[in-house]
C-alpha positions in Angstrom: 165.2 31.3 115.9 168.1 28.3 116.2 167.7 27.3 112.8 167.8 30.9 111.9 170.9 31.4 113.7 172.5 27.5 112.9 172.0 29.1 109.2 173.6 32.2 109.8 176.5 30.7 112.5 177.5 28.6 109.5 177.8 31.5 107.4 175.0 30.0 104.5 173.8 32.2 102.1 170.4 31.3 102.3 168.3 29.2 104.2 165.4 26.9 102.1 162.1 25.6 103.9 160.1 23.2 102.3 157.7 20.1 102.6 159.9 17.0 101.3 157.5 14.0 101.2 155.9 14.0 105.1 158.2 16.2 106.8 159.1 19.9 106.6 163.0 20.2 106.1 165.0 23.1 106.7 168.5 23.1 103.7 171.1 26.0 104.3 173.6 26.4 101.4 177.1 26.2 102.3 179.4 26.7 99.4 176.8 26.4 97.0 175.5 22.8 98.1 172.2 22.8 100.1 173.0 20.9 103.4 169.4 19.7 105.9 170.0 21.1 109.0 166.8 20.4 110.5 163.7 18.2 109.8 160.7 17.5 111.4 156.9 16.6 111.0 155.2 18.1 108.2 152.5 19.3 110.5 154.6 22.1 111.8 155.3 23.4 108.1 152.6 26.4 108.1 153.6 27.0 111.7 156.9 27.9 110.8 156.1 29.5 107.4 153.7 31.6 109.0 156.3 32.6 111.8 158.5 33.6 109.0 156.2 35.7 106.9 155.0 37.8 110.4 158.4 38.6 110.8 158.4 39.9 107.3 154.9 41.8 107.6 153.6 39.6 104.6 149.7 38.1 104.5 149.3 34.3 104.8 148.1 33.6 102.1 149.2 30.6 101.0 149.0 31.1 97.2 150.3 34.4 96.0 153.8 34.8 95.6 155.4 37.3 98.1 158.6 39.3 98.5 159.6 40.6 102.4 162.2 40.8 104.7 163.5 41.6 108.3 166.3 42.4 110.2 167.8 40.0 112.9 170.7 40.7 115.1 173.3 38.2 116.7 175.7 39.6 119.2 176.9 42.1 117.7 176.1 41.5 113.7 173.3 42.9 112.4 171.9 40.9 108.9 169.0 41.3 106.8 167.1 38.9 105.5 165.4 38.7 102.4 162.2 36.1 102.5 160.5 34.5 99.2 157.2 32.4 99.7 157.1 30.4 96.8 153.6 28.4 96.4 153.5 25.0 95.7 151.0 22.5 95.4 148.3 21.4 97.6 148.2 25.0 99.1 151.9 24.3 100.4 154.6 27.1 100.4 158.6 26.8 100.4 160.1 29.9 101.7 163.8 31.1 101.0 165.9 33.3 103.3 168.5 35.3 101.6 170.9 36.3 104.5 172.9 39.6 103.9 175.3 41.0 106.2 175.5 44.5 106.7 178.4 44.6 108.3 180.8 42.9 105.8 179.3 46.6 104.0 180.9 47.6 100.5 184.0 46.3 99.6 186.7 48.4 97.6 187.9 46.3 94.3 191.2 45.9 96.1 189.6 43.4 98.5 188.3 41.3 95.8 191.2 39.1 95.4 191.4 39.7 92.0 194.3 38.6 90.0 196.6 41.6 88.2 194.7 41.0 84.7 191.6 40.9 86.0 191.9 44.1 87.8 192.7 45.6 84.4 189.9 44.3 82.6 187.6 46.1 85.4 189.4 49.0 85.9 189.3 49.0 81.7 185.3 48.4 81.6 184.2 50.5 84.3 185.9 53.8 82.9 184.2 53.7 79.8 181.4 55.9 79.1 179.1 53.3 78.1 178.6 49.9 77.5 177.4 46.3 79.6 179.4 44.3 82.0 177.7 41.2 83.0 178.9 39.3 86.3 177.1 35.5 86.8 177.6 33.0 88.9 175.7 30.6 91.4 173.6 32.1 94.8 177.0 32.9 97.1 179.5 33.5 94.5 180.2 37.0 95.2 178.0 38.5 92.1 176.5 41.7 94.1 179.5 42.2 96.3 181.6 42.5 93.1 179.1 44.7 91.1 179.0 47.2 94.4 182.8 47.1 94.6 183.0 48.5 91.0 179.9 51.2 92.0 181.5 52.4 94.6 185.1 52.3 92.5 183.3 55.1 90.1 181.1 56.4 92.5 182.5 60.7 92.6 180.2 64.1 92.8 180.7 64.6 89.1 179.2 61.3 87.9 175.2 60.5 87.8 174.9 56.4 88.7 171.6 54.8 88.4 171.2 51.4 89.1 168.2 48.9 88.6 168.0 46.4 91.2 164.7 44.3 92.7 165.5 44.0 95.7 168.1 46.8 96.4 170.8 45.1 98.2 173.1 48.1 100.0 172.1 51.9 99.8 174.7 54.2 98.8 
């Protein structure tokens, strides 16, 4: 639970743990750079990747690829968490943690920070009938809180919006 919440307190995106060489080492990205936060034997690897994957109601097995998540609360923030176990070799796992915060909810394209032009070109694409706007960038970068920004920019009674998204992020 401290790493968990050393993660979270300095407001990483995600949280990465992993066997590297004979120790089990625990990298949060902070502005895109993966920073160790903790380390320790590799004995205590499965201990804490099994930890992780109860919290998430996922099986142990060690080679399957699995999707969970959970829900922690600190103080008063409640965040979801988004878990990955990612087999490796020599029945190893690496998990990543994709930390989402609730509360920062949906944005409105106003608090984006957008410069004038860019506002146009969005306002512009997303009152078209049709057509494909594609938002990239690296893990942090702002990619889902943008694209529910211009959802919820269109989002009235007389308009149908269907969105396809594994895992579904916010509910609307």
């Amino acid at each position: 639970q401290w790493i968990i919440w050393r993660a979270i307190s300095m407001r990483s995106s995600d949280l990465h743990v992993e066997k590297f060489y004979n120790m089990a080492r625990f990298r949060a990205r902070d502005d895109g750079e993966l920073v160790t936060i903790y380390s320790c034997s590799e004995e205590y690897l499965q201990r804490y990747v099994a930890m992780f994957k109860n919290y998430c109601g996922m099986g142990q097995q060690r080679q399957d690829t699995q999707d969970g998540r959970f829900s922690i609360r600190l103080g008063q923030r409640r965040l979801d968490v988004r878990v990955a176990a990612i087999p490796c070799r020599r029945e190893q796992q690496k998990l990543v943690m994709r930390f989402l915060d609730k509360q920062d909810g949906i944005k409105k394209l106003s608090e984006l920070n957008l410069s004038p032009r860019q506002a146009s070109i969005i306002r512009d694409v997303t009152h078209r009938d049709q057509g494909l706007c594609l938002v990239t960038g690296p893990t942090g970068s702002g990619k889902t809180t943008t694209l529910y920004a211009f959802i919820n920019s269109i989002n009235t009674d007389n308009i149908n919006i269907q969105t396809i998204e594994d895992p579904i992020e916010y509910e609307i």
